[in-house]
C-alpha positions in Angstrom: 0.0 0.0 0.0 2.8 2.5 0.8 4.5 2.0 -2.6 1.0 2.9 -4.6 0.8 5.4 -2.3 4.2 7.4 -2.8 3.1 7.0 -6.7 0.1 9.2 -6.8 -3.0 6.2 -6.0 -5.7 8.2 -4.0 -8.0 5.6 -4.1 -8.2 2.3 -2.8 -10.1 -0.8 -3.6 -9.5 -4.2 -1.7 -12.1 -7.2 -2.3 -11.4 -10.8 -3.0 -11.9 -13.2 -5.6 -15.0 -15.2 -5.0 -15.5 -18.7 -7.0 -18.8 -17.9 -9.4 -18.9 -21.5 -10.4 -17.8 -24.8 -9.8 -15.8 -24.6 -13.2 -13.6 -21.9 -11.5 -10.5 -21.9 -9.5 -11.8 -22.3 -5.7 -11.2 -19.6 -3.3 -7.6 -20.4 -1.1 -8.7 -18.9 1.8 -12.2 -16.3 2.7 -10.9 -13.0 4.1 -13.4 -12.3 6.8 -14.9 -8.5 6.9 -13.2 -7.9 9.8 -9.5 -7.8 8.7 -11.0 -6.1 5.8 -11.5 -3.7 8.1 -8.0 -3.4 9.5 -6.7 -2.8 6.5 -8.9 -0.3 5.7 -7.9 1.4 8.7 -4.0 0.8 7.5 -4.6 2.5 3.7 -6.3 5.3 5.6 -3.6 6.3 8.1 -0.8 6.1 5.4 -3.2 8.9 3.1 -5.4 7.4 0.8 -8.4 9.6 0.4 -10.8 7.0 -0.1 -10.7 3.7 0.6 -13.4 0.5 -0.4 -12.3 -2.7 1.2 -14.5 -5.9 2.0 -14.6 -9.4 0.0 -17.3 -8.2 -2.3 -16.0 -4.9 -3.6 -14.5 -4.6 -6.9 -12.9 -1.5 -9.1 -15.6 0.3 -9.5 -17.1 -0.1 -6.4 -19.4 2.9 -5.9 -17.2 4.9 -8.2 -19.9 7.9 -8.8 -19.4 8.4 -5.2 -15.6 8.9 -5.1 -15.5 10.3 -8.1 -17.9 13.2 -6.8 -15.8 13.4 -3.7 -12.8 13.7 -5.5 -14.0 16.5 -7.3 -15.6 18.1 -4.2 -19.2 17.9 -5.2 
């Protein structure tokens, strides 16, 4: 997190890879909401000016939102 950090990235997204189907490679290990959380916490005290983390949150993750904030709307 540091190093995207000290190259410009003001926003973060953390989620996890979830199996869709059986066909798919299975998940190693679940990543519980609560460490999630703690990292969150982490991107936040280095800078990052937003920050989306939880196992179901992907790149665009309420993007309108950020982007809004970013532009301080």
């Amino acid at each position: 997190m540091v190093d995207a950090y000290s190259v410009g990235v003001e926003i973060l997204t953390l989620g996890q890879y979830l199996r869709p189907t059986l066909n798919h490679l299975p998940v190693e290990r679940y990543i519980p909401p609560e460490e999630f959380l703690h990292y969150k916490n982490i991107a936040k005290e280095i800078g990052f000016k937003e920050v989306a983390s939880g196992p179901m949150v992907r790149s665009s993750y309420r993007a309108d939102k950020v982007a809004r904030l970013l532009q301080g709307n």
